[in-house]
C-alpha positions as CSV (number, residue, x, y, z in Angstrom):
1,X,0.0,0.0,0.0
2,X,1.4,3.3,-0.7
3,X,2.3,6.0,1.6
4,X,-0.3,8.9,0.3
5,X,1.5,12.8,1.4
6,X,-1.8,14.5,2.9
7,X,-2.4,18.0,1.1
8,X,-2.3,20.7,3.5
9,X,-5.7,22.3,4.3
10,X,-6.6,25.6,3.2
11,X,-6.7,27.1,6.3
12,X,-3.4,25.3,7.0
13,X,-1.9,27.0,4.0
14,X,-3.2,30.5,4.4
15,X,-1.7,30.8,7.8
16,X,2.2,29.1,6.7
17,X,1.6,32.1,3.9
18,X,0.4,34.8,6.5
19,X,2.9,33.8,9.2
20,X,5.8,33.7,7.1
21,X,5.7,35.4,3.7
22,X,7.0,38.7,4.6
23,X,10.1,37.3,6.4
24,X,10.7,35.4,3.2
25,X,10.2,38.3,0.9
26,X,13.2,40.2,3.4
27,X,15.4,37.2,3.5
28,X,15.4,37.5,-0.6
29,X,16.1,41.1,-0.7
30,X,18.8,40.7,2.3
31,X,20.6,37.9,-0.4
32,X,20.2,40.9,-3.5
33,X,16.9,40.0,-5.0
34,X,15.1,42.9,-6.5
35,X,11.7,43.7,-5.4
36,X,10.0,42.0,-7.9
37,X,12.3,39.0,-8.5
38,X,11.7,38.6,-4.2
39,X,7.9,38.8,-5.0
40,X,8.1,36.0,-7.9
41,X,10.5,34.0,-5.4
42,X,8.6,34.3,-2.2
43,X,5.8,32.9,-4.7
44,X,7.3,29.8,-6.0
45,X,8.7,29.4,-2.5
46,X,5.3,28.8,-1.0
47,X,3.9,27.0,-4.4
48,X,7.3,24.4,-3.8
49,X,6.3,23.7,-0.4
50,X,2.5,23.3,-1.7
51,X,4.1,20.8,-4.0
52,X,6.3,18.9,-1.5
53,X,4.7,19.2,2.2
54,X,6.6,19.1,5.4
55,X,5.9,18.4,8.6
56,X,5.7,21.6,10.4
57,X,7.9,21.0,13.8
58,X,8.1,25.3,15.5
59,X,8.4,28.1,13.8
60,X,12.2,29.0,13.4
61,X,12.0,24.8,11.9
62,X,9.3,26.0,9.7
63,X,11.1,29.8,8.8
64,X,14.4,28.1,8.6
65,X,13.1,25.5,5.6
66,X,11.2,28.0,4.1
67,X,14.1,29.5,4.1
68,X,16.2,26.9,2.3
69,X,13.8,27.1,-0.3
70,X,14.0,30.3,-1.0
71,X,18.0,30.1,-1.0
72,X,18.0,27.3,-3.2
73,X,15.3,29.3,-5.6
74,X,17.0,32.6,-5.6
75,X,20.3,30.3,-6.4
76,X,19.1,29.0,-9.4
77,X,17.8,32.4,-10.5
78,X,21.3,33.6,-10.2
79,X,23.1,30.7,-12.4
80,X,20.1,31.7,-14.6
81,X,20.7,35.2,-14.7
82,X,24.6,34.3,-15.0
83,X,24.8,36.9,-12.5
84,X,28.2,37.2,-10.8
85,X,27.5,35.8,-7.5
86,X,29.5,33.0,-5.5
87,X,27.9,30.9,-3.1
88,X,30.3,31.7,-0.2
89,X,28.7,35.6,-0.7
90,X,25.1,33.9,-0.4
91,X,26.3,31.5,2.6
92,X,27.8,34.8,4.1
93,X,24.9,36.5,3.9
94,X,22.4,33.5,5.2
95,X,24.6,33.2,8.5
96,X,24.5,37.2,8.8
97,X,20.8,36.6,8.5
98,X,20.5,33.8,11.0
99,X,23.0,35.9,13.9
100,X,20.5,39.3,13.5
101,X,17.9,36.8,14.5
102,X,15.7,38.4,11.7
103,X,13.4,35.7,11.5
104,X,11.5,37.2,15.5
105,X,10.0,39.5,12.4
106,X,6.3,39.5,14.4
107,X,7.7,40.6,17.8
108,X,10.0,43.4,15.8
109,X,6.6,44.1,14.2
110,X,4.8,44.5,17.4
111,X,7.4,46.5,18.8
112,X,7.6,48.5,16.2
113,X,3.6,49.5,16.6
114,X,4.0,50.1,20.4
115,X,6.9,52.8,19.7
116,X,4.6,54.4,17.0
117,X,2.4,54.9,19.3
118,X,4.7,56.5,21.6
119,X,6.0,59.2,18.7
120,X,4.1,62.1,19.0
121,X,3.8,65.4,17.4
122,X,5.6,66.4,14.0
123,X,7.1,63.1,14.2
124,X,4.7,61.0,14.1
125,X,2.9,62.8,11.4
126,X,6.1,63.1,9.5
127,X,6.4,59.4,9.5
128,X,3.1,58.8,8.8
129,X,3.2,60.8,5.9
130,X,6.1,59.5,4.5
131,X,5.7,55.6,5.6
132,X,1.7,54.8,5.1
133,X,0.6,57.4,2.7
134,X,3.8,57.7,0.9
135,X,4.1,61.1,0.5
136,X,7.3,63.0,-1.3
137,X,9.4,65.5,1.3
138,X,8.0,68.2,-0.5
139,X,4.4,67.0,0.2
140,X,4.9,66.4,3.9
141,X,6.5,69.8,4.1
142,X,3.7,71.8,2.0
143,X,0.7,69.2,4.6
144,X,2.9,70.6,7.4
145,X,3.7,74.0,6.3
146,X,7.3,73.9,7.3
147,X,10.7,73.2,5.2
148,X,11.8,70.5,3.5
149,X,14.8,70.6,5.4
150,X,12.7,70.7,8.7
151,X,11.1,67.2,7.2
152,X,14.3,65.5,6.8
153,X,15.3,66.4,10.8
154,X,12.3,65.5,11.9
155,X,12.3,62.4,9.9
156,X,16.1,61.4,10.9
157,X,15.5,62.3,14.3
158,X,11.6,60.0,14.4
159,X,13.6,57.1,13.2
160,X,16.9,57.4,15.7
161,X,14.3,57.2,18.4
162,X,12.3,53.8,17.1
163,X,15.7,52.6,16.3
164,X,16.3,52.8,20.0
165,X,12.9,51.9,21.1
166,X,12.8,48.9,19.3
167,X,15.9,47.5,20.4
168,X,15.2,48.2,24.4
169,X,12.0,46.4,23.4
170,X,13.4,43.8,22.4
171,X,15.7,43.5,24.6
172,X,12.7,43.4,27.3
173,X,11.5,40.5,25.8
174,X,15.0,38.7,25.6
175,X,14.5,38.3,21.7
């Protein structure tokens, strides 16, 4: 009797794609994909493990193979591309990946929200301006009737401060 490979549900599928599709699509551009080459990879990614299910074990199991796809993926699109490339640069840049612990995406996501919150003022309209509604310098400047110049401050100064937020945050919650 054969061994029949159960298709993932639906449901099942929908939240692999939701929990982990943007940390694929960052782990592509980290290794030099383009924005849309990442989109077409992070695709084919997910359609390769439709193809070939695993057996989901944690999380960082689950990120890490996901990962290898992707690798492997953007590899072959690179001896495609007969880009110059060497797989030491890639392998470089996976275990740069896996020491900045970029995979805790949701909890950097979540702290990023809470210190949102906490910006207040020109700041946080400046980066709402520029980050949701994306809005040119000159726009936020003419919305906010003050200089471009002012903008650029503002906007250095707004993302110093979640910079440091975010990393006592996560340091809170030993991540």
């Amino acid at each position: 009797m054969e061994a029949l490979i159960a298709m993932p549900r639906s449901q099942d599928v929908a939240a692999l794609v939701d929990a982990h599709h943007r940390t694929v699509w960052r782990y592509l551009r980290y290794l030099g994909c383009e924005p849309a080459v990442a989109d077409d990879l992070t695709q084919e990614t997910f359609l390769r493990v439709l193809e070939r299910p695993f057996e989901e074990r944690s999380r960082n199991e689950t990120a890490a193979y996901l990962r290898t796809v992707a690798r492997h993926l953007f590899l072959d699109q690179v001896r495609r591309s007969k880009l110059i490339r060497t797989v030491e640069d890639i392998d470089q840049a996976d275990a740069a990946w896996e020491r900045a612990g970029a995979d805790d995406s949701d909890a950097r996501q979540r702290a990023l929200e809470e210190c949102l919150e906490a910006l207040e003022g020109k700041a946080r309209r400046v980066l709402t301006l520029q980050f949701r509604e994306r809005r040119s310098g000159a726009q936020i400047a003419k919305a906010l009737r003050i200089s471009a110049a002012n903008v650029r401050v503002i906007a250095h100064r707004a993302r110093a401060a979640l910079k440091a937020c975010i990393a006592g945050k996560m340091r809170e919650r030993g991540a």
